[in-house]
C-alpha positions in Angstrom: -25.2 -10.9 -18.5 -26.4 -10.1 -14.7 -24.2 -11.5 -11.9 -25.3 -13.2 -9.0 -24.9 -12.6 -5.1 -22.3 -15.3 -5.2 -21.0 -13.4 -8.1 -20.7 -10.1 -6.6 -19.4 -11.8 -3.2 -16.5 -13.3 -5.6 -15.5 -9.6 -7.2 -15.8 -8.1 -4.0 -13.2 -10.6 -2.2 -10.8 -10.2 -4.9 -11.0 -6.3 -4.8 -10.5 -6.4 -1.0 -7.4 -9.4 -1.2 -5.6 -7.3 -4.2 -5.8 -3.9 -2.5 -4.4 -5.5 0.8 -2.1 -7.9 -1.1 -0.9 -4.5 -3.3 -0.6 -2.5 0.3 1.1 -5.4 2.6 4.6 -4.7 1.5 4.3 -1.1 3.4 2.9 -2.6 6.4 5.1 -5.5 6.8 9.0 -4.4 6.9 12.4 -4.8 8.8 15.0 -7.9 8.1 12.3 -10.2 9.3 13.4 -13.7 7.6 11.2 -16.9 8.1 12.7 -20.0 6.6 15.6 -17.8 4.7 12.7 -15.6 3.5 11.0 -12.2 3.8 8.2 -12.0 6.8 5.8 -10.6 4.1 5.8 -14.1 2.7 2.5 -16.1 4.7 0.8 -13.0 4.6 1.3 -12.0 0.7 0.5 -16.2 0.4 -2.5 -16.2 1.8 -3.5 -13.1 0.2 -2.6 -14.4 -3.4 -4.8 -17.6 -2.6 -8.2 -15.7 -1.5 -7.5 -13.5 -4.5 -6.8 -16.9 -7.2 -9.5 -19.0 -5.2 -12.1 -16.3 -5.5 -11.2 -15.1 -9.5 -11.4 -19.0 -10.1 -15.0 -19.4 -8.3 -16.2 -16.2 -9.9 -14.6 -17.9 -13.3 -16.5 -21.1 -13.4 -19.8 -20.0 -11.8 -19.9 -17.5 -14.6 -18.6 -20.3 -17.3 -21.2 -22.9 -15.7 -24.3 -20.0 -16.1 -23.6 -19.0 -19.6 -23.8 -23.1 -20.4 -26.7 -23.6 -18.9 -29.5 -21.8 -19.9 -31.2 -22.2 -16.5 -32.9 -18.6 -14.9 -30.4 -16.7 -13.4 -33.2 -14.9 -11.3 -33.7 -18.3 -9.4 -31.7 -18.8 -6.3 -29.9 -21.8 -5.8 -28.8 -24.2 -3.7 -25.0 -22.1 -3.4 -26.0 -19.1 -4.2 -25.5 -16.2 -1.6 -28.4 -14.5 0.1 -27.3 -10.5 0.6 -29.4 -9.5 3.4 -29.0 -6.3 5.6 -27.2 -8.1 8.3 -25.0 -9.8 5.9 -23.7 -6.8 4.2 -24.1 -4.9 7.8 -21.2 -7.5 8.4 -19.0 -7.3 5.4 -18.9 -3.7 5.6 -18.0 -4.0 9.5 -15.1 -6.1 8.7 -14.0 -4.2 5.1 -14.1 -0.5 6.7 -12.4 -1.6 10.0 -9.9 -4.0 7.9 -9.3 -0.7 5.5 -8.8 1.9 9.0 -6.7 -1.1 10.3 -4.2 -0.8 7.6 -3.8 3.1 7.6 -3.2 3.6 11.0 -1.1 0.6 11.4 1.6 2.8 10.3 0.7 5.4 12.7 0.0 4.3 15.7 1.1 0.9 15.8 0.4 -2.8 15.6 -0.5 -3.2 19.5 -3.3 -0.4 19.2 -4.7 -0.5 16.2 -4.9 -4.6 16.6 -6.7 -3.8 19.6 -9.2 -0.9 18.1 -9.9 -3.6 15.3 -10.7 -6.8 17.5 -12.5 -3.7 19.9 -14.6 -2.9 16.7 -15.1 -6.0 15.2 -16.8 -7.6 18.4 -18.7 -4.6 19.5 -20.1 -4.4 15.9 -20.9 -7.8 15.0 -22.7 -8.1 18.5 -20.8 -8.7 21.7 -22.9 -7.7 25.1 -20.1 -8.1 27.8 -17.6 -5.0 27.5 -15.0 -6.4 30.2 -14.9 -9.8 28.7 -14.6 -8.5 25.4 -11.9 -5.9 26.5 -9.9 -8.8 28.2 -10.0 -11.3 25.0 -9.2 -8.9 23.0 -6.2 -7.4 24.6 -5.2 -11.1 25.5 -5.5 -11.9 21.9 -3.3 -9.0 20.4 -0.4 -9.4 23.1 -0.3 -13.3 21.9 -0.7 -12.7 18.2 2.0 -9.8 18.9 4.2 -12.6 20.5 3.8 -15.2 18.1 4.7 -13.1 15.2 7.9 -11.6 17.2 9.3 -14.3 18.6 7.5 -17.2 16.3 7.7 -16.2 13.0 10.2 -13.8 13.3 8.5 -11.0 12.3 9.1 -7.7 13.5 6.7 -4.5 13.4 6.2 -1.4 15.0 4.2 -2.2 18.3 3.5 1.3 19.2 3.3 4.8 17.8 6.7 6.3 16.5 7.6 8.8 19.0 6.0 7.8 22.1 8.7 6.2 24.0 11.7 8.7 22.3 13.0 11.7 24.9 12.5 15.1 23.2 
């Protein structure tokens, strides 16, 4: 049986949302409770429901193509076209997703939010460095905010030993 692009698209999205779902407990830590739970709750949620929504899509497409005896070679009306830009794209946003969560860790959420939103729009086309440079710092220190003081959730913002006297 040969899968389709909407096929493949599936398998890849639930690769990508189980090795961050099976990494976000090490990226996520401290006695960060929102509503009487752990802070790795949304984020472990949301991950579970791209993972379940795309195994159920890639279940039923598959279920529905085997029952019909229809060409699989024929593109339909919600099939996926995989073009160079497209997977241009997905690669973009997988590699600099995957960098994102090793050097979290490392060097901390403020810069390696910003080297990933610095990536992201410089890859996937952005023309005007100081607006980009702007949003994107504007973006992290709000996102940074909201998950502090919002949610409750607290991570390392900068590297480990760069504000500690030696």
């Amino acid at each position: 049986m040969s899968l389709t692009n909407r096929n493949k698209a599936a398998l890849v999205f639930v690769l990508l949302s189980g090795i961050a779902l099976w990494g976000l407990p090490d990226q996520v830590r401290g006695q960060n409770e929102l509503f009487g739970m752990n802070g790795t709750l949304l984020p472990a949620l949301a991950l579970a429901l791209i993972c379940g929504f795309s195994l159920l899509d890639l279940a039923l497409s598959l279920l529905v193509s085997r029952r019909s005896g229809t060409n699989r070679e024929t593109l339909r009306a919600n099939d996926i076209l995989l073009s160079a830009g497209f997977v241009y794209g997905l690669l973009l946003v997988a590699l600099s997703a995957a960098l994102f969560t090793l050097l979290l860790p490392w060097i901390g959420y403020l810069p390696a939010s910003c080297a990933l939103v610095l990536t992201l729009m410089f890859g996937l086309g952005g023309r005007k460095p100081v607006a980009i440079l702007v949003i994107s710092f504007v973006a992290v220190a709000v996102l940074y905010l909201g998950m502090r003081f919002g949610l409750g959730i607290h991570m390392q913002a900068w590297p480990i030993n760069i504000f500690r006297a030696n």
